[in-house]
C-alpha positions as a Markdown table, in Angstrom:
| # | Residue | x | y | z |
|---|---|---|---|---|
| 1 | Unk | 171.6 | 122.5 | 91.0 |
| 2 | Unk | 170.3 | 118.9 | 90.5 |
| 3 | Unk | 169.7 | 117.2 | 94.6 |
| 4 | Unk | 171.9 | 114.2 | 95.0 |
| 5 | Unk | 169.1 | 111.9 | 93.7 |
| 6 | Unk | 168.1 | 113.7 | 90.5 |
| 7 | Unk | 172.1 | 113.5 | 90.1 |
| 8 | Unk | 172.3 | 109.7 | 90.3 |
| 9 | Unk | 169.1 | 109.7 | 87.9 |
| 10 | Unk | 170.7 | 111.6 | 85.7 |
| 11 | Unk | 173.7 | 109.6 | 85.3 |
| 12 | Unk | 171.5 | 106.6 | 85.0 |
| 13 | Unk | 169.9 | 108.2 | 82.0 |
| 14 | Unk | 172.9 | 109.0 | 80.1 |
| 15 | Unk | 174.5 | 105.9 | 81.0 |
| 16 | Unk | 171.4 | 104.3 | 79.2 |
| 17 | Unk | 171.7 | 107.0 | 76.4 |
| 18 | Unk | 175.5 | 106.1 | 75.7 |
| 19 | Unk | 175.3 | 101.6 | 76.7 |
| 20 | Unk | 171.7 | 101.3 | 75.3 |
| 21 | Unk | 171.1 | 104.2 | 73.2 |
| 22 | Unk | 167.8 | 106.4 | 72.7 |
| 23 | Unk | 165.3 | 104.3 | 73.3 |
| 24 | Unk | 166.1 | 102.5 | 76.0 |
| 25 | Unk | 167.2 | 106.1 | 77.7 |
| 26 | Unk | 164.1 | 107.6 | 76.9 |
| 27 | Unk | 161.7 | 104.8 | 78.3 |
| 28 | Unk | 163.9 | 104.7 | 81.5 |
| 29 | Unk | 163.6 | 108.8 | 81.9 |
| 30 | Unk | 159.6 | 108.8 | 81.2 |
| 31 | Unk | 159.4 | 105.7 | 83.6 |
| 32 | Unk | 161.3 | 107.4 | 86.6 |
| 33 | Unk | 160.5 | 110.7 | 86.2 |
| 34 | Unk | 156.5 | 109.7 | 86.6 |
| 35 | Unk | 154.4 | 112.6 | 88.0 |
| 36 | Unk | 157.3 | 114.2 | 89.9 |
| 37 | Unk | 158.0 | 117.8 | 89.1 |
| 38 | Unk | 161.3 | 118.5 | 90.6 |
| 39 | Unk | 162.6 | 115.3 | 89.0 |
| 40 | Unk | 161.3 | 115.9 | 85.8 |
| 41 | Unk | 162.6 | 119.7 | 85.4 |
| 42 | Unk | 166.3 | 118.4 | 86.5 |
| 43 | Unk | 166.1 | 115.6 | 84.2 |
| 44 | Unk | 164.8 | 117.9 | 81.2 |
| 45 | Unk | 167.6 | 120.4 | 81.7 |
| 46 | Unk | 170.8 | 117.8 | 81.6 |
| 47 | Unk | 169.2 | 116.0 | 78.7 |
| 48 | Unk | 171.1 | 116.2 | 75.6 |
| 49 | Unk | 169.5 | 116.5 | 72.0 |
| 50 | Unk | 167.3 | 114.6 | 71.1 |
| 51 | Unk | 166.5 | 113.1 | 74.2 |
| 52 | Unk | 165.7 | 115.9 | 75.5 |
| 53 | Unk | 163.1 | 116.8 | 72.7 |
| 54 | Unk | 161.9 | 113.3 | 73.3 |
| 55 | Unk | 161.2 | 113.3 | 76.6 |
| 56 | Unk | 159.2 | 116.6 | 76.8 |
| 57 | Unk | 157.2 | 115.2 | 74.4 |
| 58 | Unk | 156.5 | 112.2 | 76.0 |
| 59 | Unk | 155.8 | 114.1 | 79.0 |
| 60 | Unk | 153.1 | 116.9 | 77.7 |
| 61 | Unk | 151.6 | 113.9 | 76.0 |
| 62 | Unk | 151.6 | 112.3 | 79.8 |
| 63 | Unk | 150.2 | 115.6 | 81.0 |
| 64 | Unk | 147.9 | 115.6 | 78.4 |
| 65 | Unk | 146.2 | 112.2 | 78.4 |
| 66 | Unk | 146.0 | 112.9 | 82.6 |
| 67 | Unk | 143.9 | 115.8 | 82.1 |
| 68 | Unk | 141.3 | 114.4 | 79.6 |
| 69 | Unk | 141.3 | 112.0 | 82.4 |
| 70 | Unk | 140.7 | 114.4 | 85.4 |
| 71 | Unk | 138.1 | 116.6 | 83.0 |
| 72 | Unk | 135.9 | 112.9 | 82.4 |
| 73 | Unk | 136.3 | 111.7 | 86.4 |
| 74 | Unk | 135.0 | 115.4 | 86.9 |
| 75 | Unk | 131.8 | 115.2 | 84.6 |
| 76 | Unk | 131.4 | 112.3 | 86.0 |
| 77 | Unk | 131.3 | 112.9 | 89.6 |
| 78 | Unk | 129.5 | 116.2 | 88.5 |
| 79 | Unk | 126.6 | 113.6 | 86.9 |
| 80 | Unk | 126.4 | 111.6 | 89.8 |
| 81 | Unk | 126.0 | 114.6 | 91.9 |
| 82 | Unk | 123.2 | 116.0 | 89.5 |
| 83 | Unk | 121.2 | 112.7 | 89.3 |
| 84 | Unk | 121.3 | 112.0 | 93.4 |
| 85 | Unk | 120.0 | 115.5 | 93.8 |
| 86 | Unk | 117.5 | 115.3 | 91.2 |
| 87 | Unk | 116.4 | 112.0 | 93.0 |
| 88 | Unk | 116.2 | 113.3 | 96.2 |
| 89 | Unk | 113.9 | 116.1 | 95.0 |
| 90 | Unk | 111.7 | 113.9 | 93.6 |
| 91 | Unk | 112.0 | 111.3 | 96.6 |
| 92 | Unk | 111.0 | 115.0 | 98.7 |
| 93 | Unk | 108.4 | 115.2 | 96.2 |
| 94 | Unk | 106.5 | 112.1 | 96.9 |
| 95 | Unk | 106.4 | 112.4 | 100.8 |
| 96 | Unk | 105.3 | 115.8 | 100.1 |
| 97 | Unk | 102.5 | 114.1 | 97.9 |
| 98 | Unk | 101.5 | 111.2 | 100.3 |
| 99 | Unk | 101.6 | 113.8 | 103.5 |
| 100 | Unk | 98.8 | 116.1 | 101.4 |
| 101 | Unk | 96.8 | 112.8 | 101.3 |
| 102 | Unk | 96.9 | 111.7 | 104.4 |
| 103 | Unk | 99.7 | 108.8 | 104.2 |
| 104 | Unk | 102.9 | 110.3 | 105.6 |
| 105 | Unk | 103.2 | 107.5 | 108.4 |
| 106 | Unk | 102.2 | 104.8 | 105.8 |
| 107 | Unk | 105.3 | 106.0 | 103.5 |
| 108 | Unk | 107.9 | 107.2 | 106.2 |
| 109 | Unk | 107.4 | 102.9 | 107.6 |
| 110 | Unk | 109.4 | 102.0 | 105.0 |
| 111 | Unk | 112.3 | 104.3 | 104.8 |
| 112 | Unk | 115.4 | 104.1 | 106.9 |
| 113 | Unk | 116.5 | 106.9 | 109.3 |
| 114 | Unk | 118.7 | 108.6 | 106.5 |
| 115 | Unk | 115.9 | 108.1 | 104.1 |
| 116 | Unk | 113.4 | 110.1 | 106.7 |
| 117 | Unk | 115.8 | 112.4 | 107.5 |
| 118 | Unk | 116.2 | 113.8 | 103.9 |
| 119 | Unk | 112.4 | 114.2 | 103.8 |
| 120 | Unk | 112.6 | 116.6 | 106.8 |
| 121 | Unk | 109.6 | 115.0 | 108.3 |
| 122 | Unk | 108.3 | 116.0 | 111.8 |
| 123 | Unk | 109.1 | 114.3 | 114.9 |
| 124 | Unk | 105.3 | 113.4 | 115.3 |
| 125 | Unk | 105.5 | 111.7 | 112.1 |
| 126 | Unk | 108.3 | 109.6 | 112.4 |
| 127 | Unk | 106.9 | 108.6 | 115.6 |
| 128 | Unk | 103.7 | 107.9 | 114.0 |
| 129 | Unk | 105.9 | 105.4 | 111.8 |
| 130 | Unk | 108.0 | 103.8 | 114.5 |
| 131 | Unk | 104.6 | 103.0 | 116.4 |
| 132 | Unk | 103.0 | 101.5 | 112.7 |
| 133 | Unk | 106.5 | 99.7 | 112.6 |
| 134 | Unk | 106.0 | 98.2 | 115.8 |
| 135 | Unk | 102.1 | 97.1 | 115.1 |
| 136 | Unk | 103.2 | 95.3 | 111.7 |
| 137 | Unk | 104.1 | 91.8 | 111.2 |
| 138 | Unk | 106.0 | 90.3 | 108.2 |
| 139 | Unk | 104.8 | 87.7 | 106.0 |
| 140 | Unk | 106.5 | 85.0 | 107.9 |
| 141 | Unk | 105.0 | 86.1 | 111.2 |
| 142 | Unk | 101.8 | 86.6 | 109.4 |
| 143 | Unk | 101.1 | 82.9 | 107.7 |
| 144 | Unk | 102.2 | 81.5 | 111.3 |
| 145 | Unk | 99.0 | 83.5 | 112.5 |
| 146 | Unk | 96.6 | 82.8 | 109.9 |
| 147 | Unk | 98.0 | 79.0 | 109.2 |
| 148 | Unk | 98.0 | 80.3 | 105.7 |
| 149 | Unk | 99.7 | 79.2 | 102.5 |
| 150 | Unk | 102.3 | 81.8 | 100.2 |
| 151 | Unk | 99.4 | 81.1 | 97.6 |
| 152 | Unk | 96.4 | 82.3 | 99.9 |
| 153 | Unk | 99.0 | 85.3 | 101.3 |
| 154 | Unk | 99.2 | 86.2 | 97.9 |
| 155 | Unk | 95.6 | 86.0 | 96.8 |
| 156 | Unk | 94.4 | 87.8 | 99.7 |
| 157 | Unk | 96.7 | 90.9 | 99.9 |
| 158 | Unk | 96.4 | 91.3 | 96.0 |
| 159 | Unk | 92.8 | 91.4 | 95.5 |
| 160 | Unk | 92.2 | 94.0 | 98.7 |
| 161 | Unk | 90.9 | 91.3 | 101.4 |
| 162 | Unk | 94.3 | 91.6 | 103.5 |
| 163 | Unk | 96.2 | 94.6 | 101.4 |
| 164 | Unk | 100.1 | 95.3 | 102.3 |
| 165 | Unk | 100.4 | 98.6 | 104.9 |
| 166 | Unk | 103.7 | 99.1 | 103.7 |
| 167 | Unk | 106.9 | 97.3 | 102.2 |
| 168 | Unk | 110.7 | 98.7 | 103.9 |
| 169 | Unk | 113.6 | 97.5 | 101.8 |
| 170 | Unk | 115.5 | 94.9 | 104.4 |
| 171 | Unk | 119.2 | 92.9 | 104.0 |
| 172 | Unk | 118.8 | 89.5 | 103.3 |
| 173 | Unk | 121.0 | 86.9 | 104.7 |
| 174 | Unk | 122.6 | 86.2 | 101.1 |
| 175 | Unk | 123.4 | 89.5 | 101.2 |
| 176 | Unk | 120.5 | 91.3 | 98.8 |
| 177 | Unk | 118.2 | 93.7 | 99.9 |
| 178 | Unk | 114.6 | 92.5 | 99.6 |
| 179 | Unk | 111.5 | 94.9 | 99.5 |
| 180 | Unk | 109.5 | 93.2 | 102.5 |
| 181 | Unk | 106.1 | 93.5 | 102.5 |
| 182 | Unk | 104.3 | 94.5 | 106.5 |
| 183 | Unk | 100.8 | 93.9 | 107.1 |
| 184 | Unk | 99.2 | 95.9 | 110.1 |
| 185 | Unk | 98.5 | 93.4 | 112.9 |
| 186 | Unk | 95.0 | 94.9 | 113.9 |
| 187 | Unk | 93.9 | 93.5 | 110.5 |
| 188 | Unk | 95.4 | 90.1 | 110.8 |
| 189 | Unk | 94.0 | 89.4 | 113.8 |
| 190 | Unk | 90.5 | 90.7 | 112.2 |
| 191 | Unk | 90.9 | 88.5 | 109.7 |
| 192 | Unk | 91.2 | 85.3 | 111.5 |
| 193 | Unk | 87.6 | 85.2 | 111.7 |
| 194 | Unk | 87.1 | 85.8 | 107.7 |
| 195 | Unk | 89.5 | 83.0 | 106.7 |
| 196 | Unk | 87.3 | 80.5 | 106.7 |
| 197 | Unk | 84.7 | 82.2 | 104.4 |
| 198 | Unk | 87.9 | 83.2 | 102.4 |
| 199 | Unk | 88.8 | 80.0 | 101.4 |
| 200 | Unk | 85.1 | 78.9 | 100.7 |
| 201 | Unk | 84.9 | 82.1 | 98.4 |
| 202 | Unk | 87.9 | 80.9 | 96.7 |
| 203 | Unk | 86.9 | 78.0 | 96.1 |
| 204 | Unk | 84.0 | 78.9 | 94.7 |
| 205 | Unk | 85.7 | 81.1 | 92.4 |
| 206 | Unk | 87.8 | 78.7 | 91.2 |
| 207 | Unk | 84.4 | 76.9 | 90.0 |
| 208 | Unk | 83.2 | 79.3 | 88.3 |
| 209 | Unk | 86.4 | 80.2 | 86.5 |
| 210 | Unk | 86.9 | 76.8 | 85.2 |
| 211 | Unk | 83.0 | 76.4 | 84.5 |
| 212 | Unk | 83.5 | 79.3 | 81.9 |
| 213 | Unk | 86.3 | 77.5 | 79.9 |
């Protein structure tokens, strides 16, 4: 026994059927039947011929086309899953790789607490990289210190005098994450007193490399 809502559907449809004829009556019935059950059961059993035919059809296609769609959104969802874990093992795998050598503080720096989490790292460790965190400065820091240009920042952490101890992936204020390069503070403050000679050397070697053209 049709509710008293699939009743006044109903006699929308046939009113459609008999005013409009079968088209109009079958695009109102797939329209307000939509995913309902319940609706569409009543609807199919006080359908005459060939609506009725019609609108089933319309509807397994409808059922159809929405589980394709489930199965792709599930192999989908079942890849993404796949790839992130198949990252994470091999994210796993190089701490496990820089802890064997000696450089687990140097590479849990620049993680974030999820990041360091998933690695299962020790509490002595991530300490050991809070404290490096805390002993690091940041290039803008860094050229304030040394009264250095981008150009001689550049030089100089490239070719080993003043090398990068680690880079941390950091927001920027327009809203893209930057990998930002930390230098150990010990260091810059060591190299105050080699700037000097630095920039000698580089000129030097600018000499040279234009006396060989």
């Amino acid at each position: 026994m049709p509710t008293k809502f699939e009743t006044k559907i109903i006699g929308r449809l046939l009113e459609r059927l008999g005013k409009d004829g079968l088209n109009a009556a079958l695009e109102y019935g797939i329209a307000v039947c939509g995913g309902n059950p319940p609706i569409t059961k009543a609807v199919l059993s006080n359908s005459p011929e060939p609506l009725k035919t019609m609108l089933d059809a319309a509807f397994a296609v409808k059922r159809s086309r929405q589980k394709i769609a489930h199965e792709a959104m599930s192999a989908h969802q079942a890849e993404i899953i796949q790839a992130r874990a198949l990252a994470n093992a091999a994210f796993i795998s190089e701490f496990e790789s820089a802890r064997r050598i000696g450089q687990a503080t140097v590479f849990l720096a620049g993680l974030t607490m999820a990041e360091r989490a998933l690695c299962k790292a020790t509490k002595k460790e991530v300490d050991a990289a809070i404290d490096m965190r805390r002993n690091c400065v940041r290039s803008t820091k860094l050229k304030e210190i040394l009264q250095c240009t981008d150009t001689e920042l550049k030089r100089w952490s490239e070719d080993g005098r003043l090398p990068v101890m680690f880079r941390r992936r950091m927001p920027s204020s327009v809203g893209i994450t930057l990998d930002v390069r930390h230098w150990d503070i010990g260091l810059v403050q060591e190299a105050l007193q080699h700037i000097n000679q630095w920039r000698e050397d580089d000129v030097l070697a600018k000499r040279r490399k234009q006396g060989t053209k």
